[in-house]
N, C-alpha and C positions, 0 to 999 in steps of 0.2 A: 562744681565738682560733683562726683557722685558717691554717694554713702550707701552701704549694703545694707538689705535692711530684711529682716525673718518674716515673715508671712506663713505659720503652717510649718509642713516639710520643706519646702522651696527656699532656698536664698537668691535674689535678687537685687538688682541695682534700682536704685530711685536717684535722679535727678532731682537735687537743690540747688536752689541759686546759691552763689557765692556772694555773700552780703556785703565784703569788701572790696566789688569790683561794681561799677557802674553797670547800668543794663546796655546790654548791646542794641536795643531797638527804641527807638524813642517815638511816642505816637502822634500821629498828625491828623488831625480833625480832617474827617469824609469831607466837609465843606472848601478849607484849603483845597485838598487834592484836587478837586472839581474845579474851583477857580484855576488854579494854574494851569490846569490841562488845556480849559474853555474859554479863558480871559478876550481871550483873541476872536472869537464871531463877530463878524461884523455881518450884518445880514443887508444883503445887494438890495433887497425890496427896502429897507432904509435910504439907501442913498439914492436911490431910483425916485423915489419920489417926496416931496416933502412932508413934515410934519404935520402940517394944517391940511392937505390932502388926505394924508392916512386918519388925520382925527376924526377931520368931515366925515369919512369916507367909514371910519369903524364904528361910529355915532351914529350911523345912518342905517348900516348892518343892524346894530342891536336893536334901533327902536322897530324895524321893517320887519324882521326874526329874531323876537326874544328868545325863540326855543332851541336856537343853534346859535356857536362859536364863530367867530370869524380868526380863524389858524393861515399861518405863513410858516410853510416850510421848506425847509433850506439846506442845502447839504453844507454839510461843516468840511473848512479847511483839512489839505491833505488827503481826503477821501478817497478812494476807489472809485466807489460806487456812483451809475450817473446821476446826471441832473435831473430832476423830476420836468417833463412836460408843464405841470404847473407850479406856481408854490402858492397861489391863493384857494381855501377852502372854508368850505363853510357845512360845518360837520352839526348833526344832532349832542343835543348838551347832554342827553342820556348816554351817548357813545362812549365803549368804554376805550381806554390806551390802549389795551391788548387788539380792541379790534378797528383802530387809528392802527395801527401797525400795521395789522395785516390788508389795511385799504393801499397802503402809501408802500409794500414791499411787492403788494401784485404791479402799481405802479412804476417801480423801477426793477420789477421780472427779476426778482430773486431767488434762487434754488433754496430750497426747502433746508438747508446746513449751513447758508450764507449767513453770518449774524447781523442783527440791523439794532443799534441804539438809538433812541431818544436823549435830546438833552435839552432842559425847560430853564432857563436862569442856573444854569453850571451844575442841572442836579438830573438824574435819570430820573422818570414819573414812573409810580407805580401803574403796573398794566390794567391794577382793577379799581382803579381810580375812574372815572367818569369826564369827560373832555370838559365837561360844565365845573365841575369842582376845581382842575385844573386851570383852566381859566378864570376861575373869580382868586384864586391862588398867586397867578402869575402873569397876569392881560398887564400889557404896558399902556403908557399914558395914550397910547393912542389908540385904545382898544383893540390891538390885536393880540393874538397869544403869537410866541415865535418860540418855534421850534427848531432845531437843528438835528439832521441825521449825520449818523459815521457808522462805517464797519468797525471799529476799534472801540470797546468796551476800557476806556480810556483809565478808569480806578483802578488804583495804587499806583499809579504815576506820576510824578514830582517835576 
């Protein structure tokens, strides 16, 4: 309800809540939201090859170039946007998200107002985060990081 309230010369309205009505909005952990959006990736380079391949194969990556990431990226369900030429990369551990972005949006020739999201384990990465911090964050058992692109900036979606 609202109650008027004196300030000075000015009469105005202020908004109070009404303490005997429930709140109309109920909050829902940024985490939840994510999962329910992202539950569903299954990334193609998963089933494409086996587990003990990708292990071998990311195990071999890190001893061979400690100083770079080995990233799999993949476009997410629904998308627009195409499919990337490739989805295996192997990026400097200093590189930051912001400019992992800008390597993988010249990749799939996006206009400069088209939006492109990251999503690392159901979570968008900060852009000034570092691919190496990200990776020691979120490398799956088989040492790769897996990433998923979308045009849909998918938070506050249920």
């Amino acid at each position: 309800y609202i109650v008027p309230s004196n300030s000075g010369r000015q009469l105005h309205k202020t908004f109070v809540p009404n303490p005997k009505r429930k709140p109309i909005f109920r909050s829902v952990s940024i985490r939840t939201v994510f999962q329910s959006a992202q539950m569903d990736m299954n990334y193609q380079y998963k089933k494409d090859h086996s587990f003990d391949k990708r292990r071998n194969e990311g195990d071999k990556i890190r001893r061979k170039y400690p100083d770079r990431v080995p990233v799999i990226v993949e476009k997410a369900p629904k998308t627009r946007y195409a499919e990337l030429d490739k989805k295996k990369y192997l990026v400097p551990a200093d590189l930051t998200v912001g400019q992992f972005y800008f390597l993988i949006r010249k990749r799939i020739n996006l206009r400069p107002d088209d939006a492109l999201f990251f999503f690392v384990n159901n979570v968008i990465p900060p852009t000034s985060a570092t691919m190496g911090a990200l990776y020691q964050e979120h490398f799956d058992k088989d040492y790769f990081l897996y990433i998923s692109y979308t045009d849909e900036n998918v938070y506050g979606r249920q």
